[in-house]
TORTI-631184 format. One record per residue (C-alpha): z, y, x; residue in one letter. Coordinates in Angstrom, 3 decimals, padded with zeros to 6 digits. Layout:
N
<r><pz>Z</pz><py>Y</py><px>X</px><resn>A</resn></r>
...
//
This chain:
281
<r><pz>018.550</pz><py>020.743</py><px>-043.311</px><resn>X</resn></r>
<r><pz>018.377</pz><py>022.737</py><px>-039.843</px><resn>X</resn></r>
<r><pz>022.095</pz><py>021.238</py><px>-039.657</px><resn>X</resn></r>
<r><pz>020.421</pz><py>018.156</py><px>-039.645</px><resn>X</resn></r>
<r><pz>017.672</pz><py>018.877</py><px>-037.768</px><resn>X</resn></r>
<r><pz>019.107</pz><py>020.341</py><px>-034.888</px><resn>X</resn></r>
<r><pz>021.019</pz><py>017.196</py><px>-033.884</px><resn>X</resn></r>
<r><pz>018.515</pz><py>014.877</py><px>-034.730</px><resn>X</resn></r>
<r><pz>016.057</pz><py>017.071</py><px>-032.316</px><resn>X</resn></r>
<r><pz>018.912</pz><py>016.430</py><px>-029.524</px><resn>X</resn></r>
<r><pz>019.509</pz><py>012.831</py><px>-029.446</px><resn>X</resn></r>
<r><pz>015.004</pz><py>012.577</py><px>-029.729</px><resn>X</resn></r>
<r><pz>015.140</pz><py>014.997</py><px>-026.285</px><resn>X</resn></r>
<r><pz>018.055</pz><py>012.896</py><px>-024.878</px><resn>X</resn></r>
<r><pz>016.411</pz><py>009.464</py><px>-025.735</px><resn>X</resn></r>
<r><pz>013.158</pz><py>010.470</py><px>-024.153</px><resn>X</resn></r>
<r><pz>014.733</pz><py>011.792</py><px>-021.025</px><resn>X</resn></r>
<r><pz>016.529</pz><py>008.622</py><px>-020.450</px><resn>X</resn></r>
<r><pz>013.357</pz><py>006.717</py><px>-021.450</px><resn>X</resn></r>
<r><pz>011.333</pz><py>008.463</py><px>-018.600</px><resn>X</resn></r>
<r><pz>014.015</pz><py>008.794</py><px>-016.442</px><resn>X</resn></r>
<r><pz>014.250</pz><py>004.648</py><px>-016.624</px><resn>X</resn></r>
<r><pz>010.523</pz><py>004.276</py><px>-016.278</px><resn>X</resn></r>
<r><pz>010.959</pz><py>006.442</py><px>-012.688</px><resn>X</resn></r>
<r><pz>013.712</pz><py>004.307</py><px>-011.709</px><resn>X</resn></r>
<r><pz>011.900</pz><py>001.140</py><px>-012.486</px><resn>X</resn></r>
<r><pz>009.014</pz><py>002.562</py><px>-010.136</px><resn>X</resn></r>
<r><pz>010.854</pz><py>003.224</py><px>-006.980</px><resn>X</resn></r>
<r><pz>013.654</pz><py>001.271</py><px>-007.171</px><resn>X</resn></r>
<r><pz>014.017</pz><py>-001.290</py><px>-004.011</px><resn>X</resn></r>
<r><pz>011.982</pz><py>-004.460</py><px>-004.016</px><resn>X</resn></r>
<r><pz>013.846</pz><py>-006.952</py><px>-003.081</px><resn>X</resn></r>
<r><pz>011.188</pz><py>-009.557</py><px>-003.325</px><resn>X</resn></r>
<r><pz>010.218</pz><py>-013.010</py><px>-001.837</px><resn>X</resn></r>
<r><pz>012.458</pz><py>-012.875</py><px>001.760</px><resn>X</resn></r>
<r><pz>010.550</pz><py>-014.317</py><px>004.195</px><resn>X</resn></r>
<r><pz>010.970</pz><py>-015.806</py><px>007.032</px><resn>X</resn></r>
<r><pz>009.496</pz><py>-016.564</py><px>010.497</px><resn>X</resn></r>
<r><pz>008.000</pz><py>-020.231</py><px>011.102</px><resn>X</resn></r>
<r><pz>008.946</pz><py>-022.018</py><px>014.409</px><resn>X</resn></r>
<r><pz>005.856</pz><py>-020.551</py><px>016.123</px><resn>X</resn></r>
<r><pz>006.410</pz><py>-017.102</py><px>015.142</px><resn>X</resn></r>
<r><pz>008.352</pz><py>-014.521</py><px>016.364</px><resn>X</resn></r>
<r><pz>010.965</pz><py>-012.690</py><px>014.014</px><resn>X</resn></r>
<r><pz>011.142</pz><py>-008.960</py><px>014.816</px><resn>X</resn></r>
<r><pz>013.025</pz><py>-005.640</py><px>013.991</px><resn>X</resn></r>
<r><pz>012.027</pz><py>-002.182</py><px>014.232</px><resn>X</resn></r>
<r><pz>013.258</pz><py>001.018</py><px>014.070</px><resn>X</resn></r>
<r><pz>011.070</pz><py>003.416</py><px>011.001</px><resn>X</resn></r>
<r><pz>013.004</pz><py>006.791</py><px>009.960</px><resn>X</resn></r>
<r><pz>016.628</pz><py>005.145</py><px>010.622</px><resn>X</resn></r>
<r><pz>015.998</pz><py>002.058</py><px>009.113</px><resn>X</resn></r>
<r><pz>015.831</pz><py>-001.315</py><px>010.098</px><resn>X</resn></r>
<r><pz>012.051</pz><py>-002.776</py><px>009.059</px><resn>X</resn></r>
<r><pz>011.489</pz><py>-006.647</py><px>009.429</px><resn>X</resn></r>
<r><pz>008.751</pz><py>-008.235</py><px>010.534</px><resn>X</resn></r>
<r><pz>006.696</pz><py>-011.355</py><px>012.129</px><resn>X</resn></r>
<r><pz>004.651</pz><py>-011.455</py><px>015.007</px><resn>X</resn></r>
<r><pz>002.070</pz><py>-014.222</py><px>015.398</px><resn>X</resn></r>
<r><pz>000.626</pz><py>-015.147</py><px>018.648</px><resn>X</resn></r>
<r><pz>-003.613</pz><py>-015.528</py><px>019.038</px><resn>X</resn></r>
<r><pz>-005.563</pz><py>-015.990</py><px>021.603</px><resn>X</resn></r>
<r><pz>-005.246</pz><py>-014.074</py><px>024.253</px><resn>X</resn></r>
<r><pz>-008.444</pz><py>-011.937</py><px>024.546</px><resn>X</resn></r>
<r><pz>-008.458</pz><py>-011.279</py><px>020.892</px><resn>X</resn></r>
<r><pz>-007.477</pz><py>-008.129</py><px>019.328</px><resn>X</resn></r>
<r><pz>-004.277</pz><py>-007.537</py><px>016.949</px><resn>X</resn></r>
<r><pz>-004.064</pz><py>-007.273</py><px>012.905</px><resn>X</resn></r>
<r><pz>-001.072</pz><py>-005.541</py><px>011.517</px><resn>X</resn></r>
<r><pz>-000.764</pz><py>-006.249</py><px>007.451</px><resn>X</resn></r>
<r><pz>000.669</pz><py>-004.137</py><px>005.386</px><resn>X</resn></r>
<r><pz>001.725</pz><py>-005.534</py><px>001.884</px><resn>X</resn></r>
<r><pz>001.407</pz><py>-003.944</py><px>-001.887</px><resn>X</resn></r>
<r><pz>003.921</pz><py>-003.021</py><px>-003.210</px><resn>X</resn></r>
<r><pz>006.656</pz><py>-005.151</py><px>-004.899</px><resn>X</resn></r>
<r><pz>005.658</pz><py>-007.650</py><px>-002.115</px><resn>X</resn></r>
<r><pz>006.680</pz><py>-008.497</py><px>001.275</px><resn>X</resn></r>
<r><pz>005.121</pz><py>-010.518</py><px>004.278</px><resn>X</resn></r>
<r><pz>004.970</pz><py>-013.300</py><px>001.797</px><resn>X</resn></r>
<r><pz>002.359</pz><py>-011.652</py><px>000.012</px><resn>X</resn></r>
<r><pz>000.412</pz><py>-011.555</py><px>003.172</px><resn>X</resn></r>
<r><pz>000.629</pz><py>-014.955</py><px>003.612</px><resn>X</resn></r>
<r><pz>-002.758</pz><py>-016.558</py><px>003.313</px><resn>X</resn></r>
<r><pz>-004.307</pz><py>-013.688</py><px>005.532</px><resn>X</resn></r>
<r><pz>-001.920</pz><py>-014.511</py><px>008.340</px><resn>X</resn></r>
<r><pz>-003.249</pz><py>-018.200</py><px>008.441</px><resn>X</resn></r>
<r><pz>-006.400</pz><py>-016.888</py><px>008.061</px><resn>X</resn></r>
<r><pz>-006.607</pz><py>-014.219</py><px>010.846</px><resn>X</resn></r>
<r><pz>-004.797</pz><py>-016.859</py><px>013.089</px><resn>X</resn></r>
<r><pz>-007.550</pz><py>-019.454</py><px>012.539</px><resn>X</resn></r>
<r><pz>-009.637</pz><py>-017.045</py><px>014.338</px><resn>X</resn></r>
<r><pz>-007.744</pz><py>-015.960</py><px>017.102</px><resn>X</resn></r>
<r><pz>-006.424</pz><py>-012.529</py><px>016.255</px><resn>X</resn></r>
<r><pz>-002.445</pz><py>-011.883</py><px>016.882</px><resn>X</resn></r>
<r><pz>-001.084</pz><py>-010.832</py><px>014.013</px><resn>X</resn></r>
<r><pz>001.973</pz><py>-008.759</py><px>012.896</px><resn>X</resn></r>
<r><pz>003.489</pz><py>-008.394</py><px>008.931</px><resn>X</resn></r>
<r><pz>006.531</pz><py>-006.261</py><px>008.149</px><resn>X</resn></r>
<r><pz>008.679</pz><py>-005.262</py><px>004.847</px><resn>X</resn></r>
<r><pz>008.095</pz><py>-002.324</py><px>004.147</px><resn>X</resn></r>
<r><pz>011.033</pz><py>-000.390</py><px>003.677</px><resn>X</resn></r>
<r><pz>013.383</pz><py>-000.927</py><px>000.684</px><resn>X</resn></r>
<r><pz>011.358</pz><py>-004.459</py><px>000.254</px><resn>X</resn></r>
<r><pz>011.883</pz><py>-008.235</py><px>001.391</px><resn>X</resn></r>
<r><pz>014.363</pz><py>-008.187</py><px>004.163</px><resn>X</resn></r>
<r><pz>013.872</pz><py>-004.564</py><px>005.146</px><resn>X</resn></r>
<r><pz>016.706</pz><py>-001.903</py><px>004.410</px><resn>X</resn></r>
<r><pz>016.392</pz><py>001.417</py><px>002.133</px><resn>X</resn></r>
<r><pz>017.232</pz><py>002.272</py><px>-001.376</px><resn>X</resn></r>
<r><pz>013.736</pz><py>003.347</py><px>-003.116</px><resn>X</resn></r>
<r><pz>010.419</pz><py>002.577</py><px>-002.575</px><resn>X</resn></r>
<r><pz>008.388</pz><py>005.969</py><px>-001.773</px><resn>X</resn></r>
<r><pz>005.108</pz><py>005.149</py><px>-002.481</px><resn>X</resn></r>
<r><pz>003.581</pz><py>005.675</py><px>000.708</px><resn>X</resn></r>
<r><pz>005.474</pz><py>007.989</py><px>002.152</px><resn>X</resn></r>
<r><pz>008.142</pz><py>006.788</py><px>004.164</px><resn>X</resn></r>
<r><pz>006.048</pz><py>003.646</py><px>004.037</px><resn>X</resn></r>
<r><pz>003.644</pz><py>005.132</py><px>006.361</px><resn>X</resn></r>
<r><pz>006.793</pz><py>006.189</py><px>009.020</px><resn>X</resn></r>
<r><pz>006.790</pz><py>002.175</py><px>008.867</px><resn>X</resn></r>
<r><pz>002.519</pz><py>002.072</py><px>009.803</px><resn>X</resn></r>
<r><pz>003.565</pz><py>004.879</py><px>012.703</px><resn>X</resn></r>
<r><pz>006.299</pz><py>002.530</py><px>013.784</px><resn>X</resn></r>
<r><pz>004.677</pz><py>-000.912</py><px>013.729</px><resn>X</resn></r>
<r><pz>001.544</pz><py>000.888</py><px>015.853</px><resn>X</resn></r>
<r><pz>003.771</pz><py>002.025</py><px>018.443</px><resn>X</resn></r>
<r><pz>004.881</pz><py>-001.630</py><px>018.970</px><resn>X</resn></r>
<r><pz>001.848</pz><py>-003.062</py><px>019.549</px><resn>X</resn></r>
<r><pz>000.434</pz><py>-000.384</py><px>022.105</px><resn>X</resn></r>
<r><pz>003.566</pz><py>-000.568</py><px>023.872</px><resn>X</resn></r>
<r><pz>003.200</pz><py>-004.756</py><px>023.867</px><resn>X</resn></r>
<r><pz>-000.454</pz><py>-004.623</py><px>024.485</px><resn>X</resn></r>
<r><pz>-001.483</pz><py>-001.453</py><px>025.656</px><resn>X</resn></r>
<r><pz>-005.153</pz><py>-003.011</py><px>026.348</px><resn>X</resn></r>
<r><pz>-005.426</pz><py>-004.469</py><px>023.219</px><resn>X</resn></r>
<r><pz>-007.970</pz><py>-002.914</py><px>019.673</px><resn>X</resn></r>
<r><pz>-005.614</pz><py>-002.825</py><px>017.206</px><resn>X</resn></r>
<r><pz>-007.085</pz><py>-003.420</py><px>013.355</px><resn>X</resn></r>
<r><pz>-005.391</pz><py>-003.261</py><px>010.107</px><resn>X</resn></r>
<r><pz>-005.368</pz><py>-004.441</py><px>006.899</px><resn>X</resn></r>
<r><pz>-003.627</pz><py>-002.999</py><px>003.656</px><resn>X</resn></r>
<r><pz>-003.305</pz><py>-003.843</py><px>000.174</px><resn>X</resn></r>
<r><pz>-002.171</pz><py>-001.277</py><px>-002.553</px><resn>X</resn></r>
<r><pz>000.849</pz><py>000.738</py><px>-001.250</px><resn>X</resn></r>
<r><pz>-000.051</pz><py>-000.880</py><px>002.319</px><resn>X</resn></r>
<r><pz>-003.559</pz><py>001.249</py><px>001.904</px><resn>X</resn></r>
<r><pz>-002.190</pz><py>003.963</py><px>000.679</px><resn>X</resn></r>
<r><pz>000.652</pz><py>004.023</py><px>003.749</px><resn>X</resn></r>
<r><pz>-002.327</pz><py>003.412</py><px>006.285</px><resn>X</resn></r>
<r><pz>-004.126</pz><py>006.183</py><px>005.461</px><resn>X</resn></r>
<r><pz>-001.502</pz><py>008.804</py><px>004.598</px><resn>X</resn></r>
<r><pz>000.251</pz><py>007.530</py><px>008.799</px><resn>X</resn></r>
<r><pz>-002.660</pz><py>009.217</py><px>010.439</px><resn>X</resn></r>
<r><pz>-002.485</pz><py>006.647</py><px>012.530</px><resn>X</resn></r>
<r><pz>-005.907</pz><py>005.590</py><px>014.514</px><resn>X</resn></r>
<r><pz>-006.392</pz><py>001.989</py><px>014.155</px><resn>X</resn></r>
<r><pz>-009.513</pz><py>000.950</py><px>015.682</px><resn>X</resn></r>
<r><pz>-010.632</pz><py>-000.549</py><px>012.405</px><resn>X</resn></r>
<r><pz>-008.788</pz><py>-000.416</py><px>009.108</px><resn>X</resn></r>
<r><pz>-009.619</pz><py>-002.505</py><px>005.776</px><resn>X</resn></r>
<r><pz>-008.163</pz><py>-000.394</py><px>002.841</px><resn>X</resn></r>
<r><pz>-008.016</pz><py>-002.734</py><px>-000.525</px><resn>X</resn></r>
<r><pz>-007.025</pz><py>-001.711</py><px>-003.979</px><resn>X</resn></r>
<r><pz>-005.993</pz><py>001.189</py><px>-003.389</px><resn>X</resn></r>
<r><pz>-004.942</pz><py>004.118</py><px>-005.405</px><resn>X</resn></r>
<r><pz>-006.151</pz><py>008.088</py><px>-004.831</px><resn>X</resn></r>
<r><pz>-003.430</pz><py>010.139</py><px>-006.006</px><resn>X</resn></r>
<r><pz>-000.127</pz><py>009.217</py><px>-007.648</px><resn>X</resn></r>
<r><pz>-000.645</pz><py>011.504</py><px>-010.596</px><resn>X</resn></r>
<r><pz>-004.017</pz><py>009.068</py><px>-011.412</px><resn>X</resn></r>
<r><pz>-001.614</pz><py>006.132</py><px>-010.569</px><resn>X</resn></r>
<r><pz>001.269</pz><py>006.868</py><px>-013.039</px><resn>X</resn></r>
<r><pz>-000.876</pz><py>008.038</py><px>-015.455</px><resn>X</resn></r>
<r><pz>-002.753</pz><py>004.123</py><px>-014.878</px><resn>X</resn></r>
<r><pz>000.551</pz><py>002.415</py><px>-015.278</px><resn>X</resn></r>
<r><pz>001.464</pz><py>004.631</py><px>-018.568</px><resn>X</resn></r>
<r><pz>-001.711</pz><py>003.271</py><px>-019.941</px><resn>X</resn></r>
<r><pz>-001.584</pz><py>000.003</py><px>-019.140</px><resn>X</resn></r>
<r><pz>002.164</pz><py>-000.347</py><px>-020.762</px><resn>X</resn></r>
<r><pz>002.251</pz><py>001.979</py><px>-023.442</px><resn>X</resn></r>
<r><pz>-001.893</pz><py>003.043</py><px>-024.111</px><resn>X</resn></r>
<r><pz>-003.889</pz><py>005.705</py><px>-023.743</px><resn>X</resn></r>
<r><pz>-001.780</pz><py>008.170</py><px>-025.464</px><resn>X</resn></r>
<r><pz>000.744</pz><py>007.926</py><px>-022.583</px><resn>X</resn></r>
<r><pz>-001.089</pz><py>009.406</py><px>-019.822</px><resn>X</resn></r>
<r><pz>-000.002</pz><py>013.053</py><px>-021.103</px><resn>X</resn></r>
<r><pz>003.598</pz><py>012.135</py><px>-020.193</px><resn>X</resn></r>
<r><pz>002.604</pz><py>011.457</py><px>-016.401</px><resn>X</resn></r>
<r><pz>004.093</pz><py>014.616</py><px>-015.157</px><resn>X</resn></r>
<r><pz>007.710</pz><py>013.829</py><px>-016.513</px><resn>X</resn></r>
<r><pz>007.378</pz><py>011.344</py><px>-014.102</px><resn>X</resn></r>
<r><pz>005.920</pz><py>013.489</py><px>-011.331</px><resn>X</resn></r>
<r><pz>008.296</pz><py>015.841</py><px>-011.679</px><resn>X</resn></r>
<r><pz>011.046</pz><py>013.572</py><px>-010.689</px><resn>X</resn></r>
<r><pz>009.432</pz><py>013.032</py><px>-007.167</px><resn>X</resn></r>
<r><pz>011.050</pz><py>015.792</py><px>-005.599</px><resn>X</resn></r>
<r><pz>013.986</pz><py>015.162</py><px>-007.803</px><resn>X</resn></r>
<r><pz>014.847</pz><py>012.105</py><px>-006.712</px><resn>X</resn></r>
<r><pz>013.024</pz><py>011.985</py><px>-003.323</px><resn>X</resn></r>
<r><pz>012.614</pz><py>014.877</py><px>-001.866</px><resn>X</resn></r>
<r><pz>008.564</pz><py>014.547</py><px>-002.045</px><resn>X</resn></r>
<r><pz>005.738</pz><py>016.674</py><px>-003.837</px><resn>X</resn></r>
<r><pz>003.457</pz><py>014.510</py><px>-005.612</px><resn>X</resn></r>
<r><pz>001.230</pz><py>016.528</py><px>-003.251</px><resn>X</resn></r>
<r><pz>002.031</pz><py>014.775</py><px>-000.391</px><resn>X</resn></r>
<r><pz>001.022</pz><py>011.400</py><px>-001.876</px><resn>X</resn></r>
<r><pz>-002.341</pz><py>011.859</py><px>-001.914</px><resn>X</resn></r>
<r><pz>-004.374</pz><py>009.093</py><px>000.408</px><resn>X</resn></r>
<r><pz>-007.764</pz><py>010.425</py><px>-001.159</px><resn>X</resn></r>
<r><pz>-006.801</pz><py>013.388</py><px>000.735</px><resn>X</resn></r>
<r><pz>-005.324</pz><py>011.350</py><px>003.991</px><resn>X</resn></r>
<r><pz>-008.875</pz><py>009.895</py><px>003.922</px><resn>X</resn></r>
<r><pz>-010.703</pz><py>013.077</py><px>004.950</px><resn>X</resn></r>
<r><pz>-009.377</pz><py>013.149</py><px>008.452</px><resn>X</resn></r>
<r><pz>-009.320</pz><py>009.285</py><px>009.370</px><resn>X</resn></r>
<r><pz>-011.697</pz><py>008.592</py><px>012.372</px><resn>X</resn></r>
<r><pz>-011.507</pz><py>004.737</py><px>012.246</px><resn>X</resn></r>
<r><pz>-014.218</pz><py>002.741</py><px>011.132</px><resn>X</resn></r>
<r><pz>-012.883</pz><py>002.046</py><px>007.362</px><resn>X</resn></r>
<r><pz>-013.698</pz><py>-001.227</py><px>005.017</px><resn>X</resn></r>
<r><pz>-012.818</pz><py>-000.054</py><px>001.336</px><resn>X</resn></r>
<r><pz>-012.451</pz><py>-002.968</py><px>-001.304</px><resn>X</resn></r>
<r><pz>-011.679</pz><py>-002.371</py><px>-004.456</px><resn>X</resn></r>
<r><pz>-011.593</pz><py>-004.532</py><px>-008.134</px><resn>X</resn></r>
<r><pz>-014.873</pz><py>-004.201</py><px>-010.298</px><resn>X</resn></r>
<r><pz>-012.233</pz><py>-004.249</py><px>-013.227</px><resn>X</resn></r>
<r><pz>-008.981</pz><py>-003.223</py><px>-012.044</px><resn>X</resn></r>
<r><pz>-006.641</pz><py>-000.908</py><px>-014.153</px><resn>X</resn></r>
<r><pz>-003.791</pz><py>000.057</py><px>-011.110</px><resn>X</resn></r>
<r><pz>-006.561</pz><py>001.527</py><px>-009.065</px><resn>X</resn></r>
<r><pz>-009.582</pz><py>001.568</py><px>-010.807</px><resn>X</resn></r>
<r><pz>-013.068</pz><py>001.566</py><px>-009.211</px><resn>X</resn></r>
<r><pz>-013.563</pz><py>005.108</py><px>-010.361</px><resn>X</resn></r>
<r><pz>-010.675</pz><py>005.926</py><px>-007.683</px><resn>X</resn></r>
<r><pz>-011.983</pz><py>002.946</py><px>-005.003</px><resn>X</resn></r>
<r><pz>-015.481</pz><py>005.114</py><px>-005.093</px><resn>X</resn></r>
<r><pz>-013.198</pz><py>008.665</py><px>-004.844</px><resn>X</resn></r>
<r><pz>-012.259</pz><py>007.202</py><px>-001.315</px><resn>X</resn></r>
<r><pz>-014.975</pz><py>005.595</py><px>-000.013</px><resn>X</resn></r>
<r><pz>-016.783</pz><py>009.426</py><px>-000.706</px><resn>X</resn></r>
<r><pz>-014.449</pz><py>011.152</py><px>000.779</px><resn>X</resn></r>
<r><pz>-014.242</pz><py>009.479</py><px>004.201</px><resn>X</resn></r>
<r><pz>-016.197</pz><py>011.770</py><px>006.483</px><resn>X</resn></r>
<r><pz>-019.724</pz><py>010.673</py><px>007.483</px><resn>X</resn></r>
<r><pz>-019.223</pz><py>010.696</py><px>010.991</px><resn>X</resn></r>
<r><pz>-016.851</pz><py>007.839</py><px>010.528</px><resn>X</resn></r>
<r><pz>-018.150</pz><py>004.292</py><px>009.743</px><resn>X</resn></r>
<r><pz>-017.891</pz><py>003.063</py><px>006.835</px><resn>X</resn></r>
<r><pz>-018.847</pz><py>-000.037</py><px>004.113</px><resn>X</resn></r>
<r><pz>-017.622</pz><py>-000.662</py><px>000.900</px><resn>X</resn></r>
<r><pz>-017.007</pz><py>-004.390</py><px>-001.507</px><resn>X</resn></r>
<r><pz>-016.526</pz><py>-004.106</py><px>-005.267</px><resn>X</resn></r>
<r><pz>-015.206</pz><py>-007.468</py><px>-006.158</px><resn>X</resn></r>
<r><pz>-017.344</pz><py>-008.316</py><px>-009.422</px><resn>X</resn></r>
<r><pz>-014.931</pz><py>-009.301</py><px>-012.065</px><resn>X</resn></r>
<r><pz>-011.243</pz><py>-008.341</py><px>-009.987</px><resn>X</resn></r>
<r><pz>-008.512</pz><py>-006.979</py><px>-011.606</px><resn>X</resn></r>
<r><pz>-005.517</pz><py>-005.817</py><px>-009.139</px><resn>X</resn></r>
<r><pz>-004.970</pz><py>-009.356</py><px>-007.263</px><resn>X</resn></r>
<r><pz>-005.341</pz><py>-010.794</py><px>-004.006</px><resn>X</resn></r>
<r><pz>-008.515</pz><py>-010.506</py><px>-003.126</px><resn>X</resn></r>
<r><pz>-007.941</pz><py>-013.510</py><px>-000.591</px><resn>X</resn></r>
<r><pz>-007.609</pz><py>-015.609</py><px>-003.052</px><resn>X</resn></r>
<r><pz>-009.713</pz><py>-014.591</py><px>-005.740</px><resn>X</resn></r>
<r><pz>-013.077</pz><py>-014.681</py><px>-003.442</px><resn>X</resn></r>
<r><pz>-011.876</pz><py>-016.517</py><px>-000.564</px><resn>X</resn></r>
<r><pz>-015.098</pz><py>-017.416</py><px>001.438</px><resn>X</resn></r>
<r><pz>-016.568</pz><py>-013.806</py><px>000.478</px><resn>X</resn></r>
<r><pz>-013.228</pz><py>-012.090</py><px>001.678</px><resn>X</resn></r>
<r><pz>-013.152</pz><py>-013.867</py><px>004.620</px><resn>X</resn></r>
<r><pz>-016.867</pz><py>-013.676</py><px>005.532</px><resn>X</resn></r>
<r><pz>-016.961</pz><py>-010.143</py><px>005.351</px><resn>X</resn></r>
<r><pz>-013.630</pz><py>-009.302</py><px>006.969</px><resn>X</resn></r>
<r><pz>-014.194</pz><py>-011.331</py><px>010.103</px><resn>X</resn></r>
<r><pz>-018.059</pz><py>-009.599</py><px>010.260</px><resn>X</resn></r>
<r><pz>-016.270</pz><py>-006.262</py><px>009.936</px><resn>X</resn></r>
<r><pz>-013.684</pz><py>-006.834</py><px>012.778</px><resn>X</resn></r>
<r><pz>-015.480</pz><py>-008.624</py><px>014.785</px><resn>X</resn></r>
<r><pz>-017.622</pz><py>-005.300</py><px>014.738</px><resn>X</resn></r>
<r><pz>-015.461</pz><py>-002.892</py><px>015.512</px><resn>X</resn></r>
<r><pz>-012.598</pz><py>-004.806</py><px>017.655</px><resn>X</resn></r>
//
């Protein structure tokens, strides 16, 4: 029997490994998603974030209006962001999108939740105060875009944060539950423990409920009455922890799950983003 056992006990070890091991790769593996690319009026760009190449758009507004960088979720691109560039433009505002590194037309290998993805925030800020130096700069990120915002410690002068998560250990275990049940979130740290593995980061580090302690710009948090990625519980874990010196309002979309919140409440979204900015740039 333990002859039996013993090899039986292997091959259930090895399986599992190479289960988990998949599931990681499946998580950061480069998004290579929706390529997009620059209408006639736009202006195609390329920037330099932590020796890659990121890609990007820059729309033209009106020339005393402020800029709007948009950050995308993640599996997305500038694509996703989309509808908020037409949007913002309506209105005036200059806008810039990117790809966030290893997605769209951006280079890198693996997706880092956040963390080299907020290099790309540092980078795309430096732009724009070296092109408009004058200029309020506000931003707007969805998802990993949020999370990248708020981990760059970068000090927009207004920042909408949407769906959102507050730790990656809450986020994988989210994911494990959503695909496999309840039962799965146990298994979240074989899938933390890879992170420094396989890119050199601490699940630590990828904490934006922690980020969110320090930020000093006036903050809009949205978040999905119903969503499973980031829940509410975790929307209402940031909008606490932002400090109350800093500004702050929060939206729970009644009835969202984790989608585009431009186009699942389109006049509310846009009502309250354009009183929000045209607040605070």
């Amino acid at each position: 029997m333990k002859r039996i056992l013993k090899p039986l006990v292997f091959i259930f070890v090895l399986l599992s490994v190479s289960f988990v091991y998949m599931i990681g790769s499946g998580l950061i593996d480069r998004r290579n998603h929706d390529k997009f690319f620059a209408p006639v009026e736009a202006t195609s760009i390329t920037l330099k974030s932590n020796e890659n190449n990121i890609s990007g758009t820059f729309y033209n507004g009106e020339k005393e209006k402020s800029v709007i960088a948009l950050f995308h979720p993640l599996g997305g691109s500038q694509h996703s962001m989309k509808s908020r560039v037409k949007f913002l433009q309506k209105h005036g505002y200059s806008v810039i999108s990117i790809d966030f590194n290893a997605h769209g037309k951006s280079m890198g290998e693996y997706n880092t939740f956040g963390h080299i993805e907020s290099q790309n925030v540092q980078e795309v800020f430096r732009y724009l105060k070296q092109r408009f130096p004058e200029k309020k700069i506000g931003a707007i990120g969805v998802s990993l875009g949020g999370a990248s915002i708020l981990m760059s410690d970068v000090n927009f002068d207004a920042v909408v944060i949407e769906e959102t998560y507050a730790d990656i250990t809450t986020a994988i275990e989210n994911r494990l539950s959503m695909q496999l049940g309840e039962w799965a979130k146990s298994f979240s740290w074989m899938l933390t423990m890879q992170l420094p593995l396989r890119l050199g980061i601490d699940a630590e580090e990828l904490s934006p409920e922690i980020a969110i302690k320090t930020i000093k710009s006036p903050t809009f948090i949205i978040g999905g009455e119903i969503d499973k990625r980031a829940t509410l519980k975790e929307t209402m874990r940031l909008y606490k922890a932002i400090p109350e010196s800093v500004y702050k309002e929060l939206w729970v979309v009644e009835s969202a799950h984790h989608t585009n919140f431009h186009i699942f409440a389109k006049e509310q979204y846009e009502k309250k983003i354009l009183d929000f900015f045209e607040k605070h740039l």
